[in-house]
Each structure stands twice: as C-alpha cells, then as structure tokens.
Residue frames as a rotation matrix with the C-alpha (Angstrom) as fourth column:
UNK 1
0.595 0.105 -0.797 25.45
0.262 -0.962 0.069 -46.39
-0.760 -0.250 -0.600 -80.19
UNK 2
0.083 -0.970 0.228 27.92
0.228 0.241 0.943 -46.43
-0.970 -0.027 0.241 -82.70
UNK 3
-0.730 0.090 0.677 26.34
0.678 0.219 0.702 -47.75
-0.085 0.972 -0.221 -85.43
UNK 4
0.180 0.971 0.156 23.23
0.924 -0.113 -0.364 -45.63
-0.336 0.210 -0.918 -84.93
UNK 5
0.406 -0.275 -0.871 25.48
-0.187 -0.958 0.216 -42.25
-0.895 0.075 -0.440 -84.87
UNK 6
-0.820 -0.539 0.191 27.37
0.252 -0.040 0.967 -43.48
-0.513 0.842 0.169 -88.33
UNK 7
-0.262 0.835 0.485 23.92
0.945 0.323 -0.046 -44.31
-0.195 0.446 -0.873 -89.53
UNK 8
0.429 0.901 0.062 22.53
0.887 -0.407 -0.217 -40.83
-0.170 0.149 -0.974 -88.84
UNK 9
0.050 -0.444 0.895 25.21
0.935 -0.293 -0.198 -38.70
0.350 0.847 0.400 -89.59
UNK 10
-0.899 -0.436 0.048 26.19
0.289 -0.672 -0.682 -36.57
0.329 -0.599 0.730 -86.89
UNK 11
-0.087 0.975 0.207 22.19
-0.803 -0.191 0.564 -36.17
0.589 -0.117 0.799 -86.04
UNK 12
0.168 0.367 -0.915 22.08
0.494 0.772 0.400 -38.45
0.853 -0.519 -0.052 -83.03
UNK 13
-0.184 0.137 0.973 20.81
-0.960 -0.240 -0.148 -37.42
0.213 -0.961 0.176 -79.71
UNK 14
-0.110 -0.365 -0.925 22.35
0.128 0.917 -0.377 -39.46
0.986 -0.160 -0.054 -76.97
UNK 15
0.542 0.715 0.441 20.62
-0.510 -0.137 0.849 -40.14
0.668 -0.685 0.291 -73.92
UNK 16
-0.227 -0.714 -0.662 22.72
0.091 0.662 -0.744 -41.53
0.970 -0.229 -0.085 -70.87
UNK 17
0.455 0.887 0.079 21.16
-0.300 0.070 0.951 -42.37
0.838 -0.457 0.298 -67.76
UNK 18
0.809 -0.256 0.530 22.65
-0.577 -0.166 0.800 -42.28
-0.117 -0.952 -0.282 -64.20
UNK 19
0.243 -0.827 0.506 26.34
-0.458 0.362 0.812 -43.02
-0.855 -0.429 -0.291 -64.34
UNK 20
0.614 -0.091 0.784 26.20
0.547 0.765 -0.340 -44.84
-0.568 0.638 0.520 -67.92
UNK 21
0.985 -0.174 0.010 28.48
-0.141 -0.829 -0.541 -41.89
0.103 0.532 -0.841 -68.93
UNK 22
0.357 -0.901 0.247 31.62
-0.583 -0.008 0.813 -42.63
-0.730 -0.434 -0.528 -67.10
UNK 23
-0.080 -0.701 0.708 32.80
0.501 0.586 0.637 -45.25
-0.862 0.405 0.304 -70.00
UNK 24
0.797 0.577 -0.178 32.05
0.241 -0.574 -0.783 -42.42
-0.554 0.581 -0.596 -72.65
UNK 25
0.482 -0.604 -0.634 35.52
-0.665 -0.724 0.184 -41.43
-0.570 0.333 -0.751 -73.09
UNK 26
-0.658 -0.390 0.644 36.01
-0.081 0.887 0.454 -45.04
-0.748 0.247 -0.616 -74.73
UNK 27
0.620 0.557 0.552 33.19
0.445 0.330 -0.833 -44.37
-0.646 0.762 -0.044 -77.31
UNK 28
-0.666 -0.538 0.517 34.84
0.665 -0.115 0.738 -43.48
-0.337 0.835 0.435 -80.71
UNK 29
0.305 0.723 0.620 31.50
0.802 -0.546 0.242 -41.97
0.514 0.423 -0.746 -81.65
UNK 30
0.699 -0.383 -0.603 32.45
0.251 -0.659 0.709 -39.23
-0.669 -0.648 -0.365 -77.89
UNK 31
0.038 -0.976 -0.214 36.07
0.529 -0.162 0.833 -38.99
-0.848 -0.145 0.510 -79.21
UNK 32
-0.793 -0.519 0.317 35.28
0.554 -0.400 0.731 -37.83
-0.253 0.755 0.605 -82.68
UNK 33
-0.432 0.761 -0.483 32.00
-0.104 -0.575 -0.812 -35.83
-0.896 -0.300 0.328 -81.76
UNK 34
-0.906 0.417 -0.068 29.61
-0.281 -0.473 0.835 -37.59
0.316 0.776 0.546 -84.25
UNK 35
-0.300 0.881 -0.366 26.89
0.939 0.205 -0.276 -37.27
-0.168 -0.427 -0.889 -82.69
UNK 36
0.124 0.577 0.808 24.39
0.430 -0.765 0.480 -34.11
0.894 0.288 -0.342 -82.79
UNK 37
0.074 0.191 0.979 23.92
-0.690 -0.699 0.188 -34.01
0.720 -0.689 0.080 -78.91
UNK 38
-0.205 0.077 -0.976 24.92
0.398 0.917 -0.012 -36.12
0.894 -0.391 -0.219 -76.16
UNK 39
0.073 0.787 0.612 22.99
-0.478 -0.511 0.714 -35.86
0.875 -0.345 0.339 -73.19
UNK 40
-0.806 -0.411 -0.427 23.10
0.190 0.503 -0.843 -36.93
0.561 -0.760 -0.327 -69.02
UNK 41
0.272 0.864 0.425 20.77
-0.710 -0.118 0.695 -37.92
0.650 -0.490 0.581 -66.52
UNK 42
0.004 0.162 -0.987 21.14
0.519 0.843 0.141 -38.38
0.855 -0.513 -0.081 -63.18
UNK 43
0.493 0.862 0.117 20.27
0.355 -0.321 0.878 -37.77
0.795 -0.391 -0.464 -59.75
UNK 44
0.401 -0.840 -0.366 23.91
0.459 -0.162 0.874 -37.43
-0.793 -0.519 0.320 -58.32
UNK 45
0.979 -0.103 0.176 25.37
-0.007 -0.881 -0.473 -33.97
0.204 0.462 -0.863 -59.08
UNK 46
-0.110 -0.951 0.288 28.84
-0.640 0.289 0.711 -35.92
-0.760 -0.107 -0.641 -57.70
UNK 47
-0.013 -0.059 0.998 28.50
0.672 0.739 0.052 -38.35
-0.741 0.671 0.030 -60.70
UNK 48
0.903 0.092 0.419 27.47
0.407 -0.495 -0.768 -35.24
0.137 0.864 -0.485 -62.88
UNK 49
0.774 -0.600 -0.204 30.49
-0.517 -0.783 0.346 -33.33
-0.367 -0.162 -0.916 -61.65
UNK 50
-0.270 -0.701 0.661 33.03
0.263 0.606 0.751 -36.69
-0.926 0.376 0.020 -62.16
UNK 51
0.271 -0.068 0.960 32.09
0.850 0.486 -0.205 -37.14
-0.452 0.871 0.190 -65.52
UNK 52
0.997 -0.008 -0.074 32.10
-0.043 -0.866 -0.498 -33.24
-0.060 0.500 -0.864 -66.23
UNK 53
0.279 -0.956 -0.092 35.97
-0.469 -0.219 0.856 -33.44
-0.838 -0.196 -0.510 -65.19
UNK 54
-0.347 -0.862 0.369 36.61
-0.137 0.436 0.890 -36.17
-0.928 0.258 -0.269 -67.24
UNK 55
-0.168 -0.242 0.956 35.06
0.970 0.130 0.204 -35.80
-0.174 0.961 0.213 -70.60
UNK 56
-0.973 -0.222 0.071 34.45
0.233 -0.934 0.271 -31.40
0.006 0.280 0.960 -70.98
UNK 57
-0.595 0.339 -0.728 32.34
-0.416 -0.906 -0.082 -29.37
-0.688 0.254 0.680 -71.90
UNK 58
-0.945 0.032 -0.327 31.08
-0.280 0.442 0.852 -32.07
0.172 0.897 -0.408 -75.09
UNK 59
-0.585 0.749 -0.311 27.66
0.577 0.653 0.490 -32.89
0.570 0.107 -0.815 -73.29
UNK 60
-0.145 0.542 0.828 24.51
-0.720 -0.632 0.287 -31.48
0.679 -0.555 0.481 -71.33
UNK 61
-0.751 -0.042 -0.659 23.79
0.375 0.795 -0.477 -32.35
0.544 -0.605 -0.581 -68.32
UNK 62
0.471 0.869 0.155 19.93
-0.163 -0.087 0.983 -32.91
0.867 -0.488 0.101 -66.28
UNK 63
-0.920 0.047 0.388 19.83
-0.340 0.395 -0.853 -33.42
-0.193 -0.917 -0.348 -62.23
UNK 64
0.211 0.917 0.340 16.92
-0.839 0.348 -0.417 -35.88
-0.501 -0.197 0.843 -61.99
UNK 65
-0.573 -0.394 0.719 15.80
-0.401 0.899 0.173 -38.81
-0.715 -0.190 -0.673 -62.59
UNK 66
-0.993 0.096 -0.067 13.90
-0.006 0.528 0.850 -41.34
0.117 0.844 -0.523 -64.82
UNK 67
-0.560 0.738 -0.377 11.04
0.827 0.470 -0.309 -41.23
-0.051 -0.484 -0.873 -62.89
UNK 68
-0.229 0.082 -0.970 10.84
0.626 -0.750 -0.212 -37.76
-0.745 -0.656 0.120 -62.68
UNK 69
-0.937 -0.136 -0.321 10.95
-0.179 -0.602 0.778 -37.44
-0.299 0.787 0.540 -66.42
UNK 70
-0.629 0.769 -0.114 7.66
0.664 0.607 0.436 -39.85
0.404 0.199 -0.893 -66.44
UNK 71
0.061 0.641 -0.765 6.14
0.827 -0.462 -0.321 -36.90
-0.559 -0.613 -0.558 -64.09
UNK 72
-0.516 -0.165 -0.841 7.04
0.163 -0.982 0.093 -33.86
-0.841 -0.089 0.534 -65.75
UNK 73
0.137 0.987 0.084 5.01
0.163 0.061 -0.985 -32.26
-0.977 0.149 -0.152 -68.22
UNK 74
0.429 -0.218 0.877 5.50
0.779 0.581 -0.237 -33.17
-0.458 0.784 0.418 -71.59
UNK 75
0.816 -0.142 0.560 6.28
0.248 -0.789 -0.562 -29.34
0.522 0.597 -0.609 -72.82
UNK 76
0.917 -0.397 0.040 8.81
-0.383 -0.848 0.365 -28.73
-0.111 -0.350 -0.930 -70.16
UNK 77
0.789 -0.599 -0.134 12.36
0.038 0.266 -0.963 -28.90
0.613 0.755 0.233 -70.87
UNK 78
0.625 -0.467 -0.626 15.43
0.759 0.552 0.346 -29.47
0.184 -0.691 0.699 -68.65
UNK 79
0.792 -0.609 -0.040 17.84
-0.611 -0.790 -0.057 -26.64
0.003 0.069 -0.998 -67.52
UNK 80
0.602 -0.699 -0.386 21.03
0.195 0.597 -0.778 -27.14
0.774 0.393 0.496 -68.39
C-alpha cells in the first residue's frame, strides 16, 4: 500500500475490507494523507463506528459486504 500510493502520487484509491482498517493509523501513507481516497467495507457498523473514532473524518465508509458488492449492479454506487 505504500509503495503503490508513492508510486501514484496522491491518486490512490484504497479499498479496506471488514476490519482491515483498525491498523490504519500505523500506515505512513493514512498519517500523511497520500492517498486520493481511502475507503471501508464492512458489515459491522460497530467496527465502522471504532475505526471512525479512531482515525476521523480521513475516509468513507460502506455498510455491506463483499458479497454484496458481487450482487449489486455495476452502475450503483455506495452511500456514504
């Protein structure tokens, strides 16, 4: 994740999948916001709510799952 956000120059979108968020505040890439967009997904709105506490305001966040993105229809887009 690191290298791909130097690589692209603040133009990574970061995908993070049930709960893989909670060590975020240890990424260097998180801490100095290069990235473009960093993104959550998961199906516990108590996991979305922890992580909201503990890194801000710095990411979006989905309710749902992985499975659920495989179902939905390609045009439609998560609420935030």
């Amino acid at each position: 994740m690191e290298a791909v956000a130097a690589e692209r120059e603040r133009a990574a979108e970061i995908l993070t999948v049930s709960g893989h968020l909670l060590e975020v505040t240890l990424s260097s890439t998180f801490q100095a916001s290069l990235f473009n967009r960093w993104m959550e997904l998961d199906q516990d709105p108590v996991s979305i709510a922890g992580t909201a506490a503990e890194t801000g305001t710095a990411r979006e966040t989905f309710e749902g799952s992985v499975a659920g993105i495989h179902k939905a229809p390609t045009s439609a887009a998560p609420s935030t």
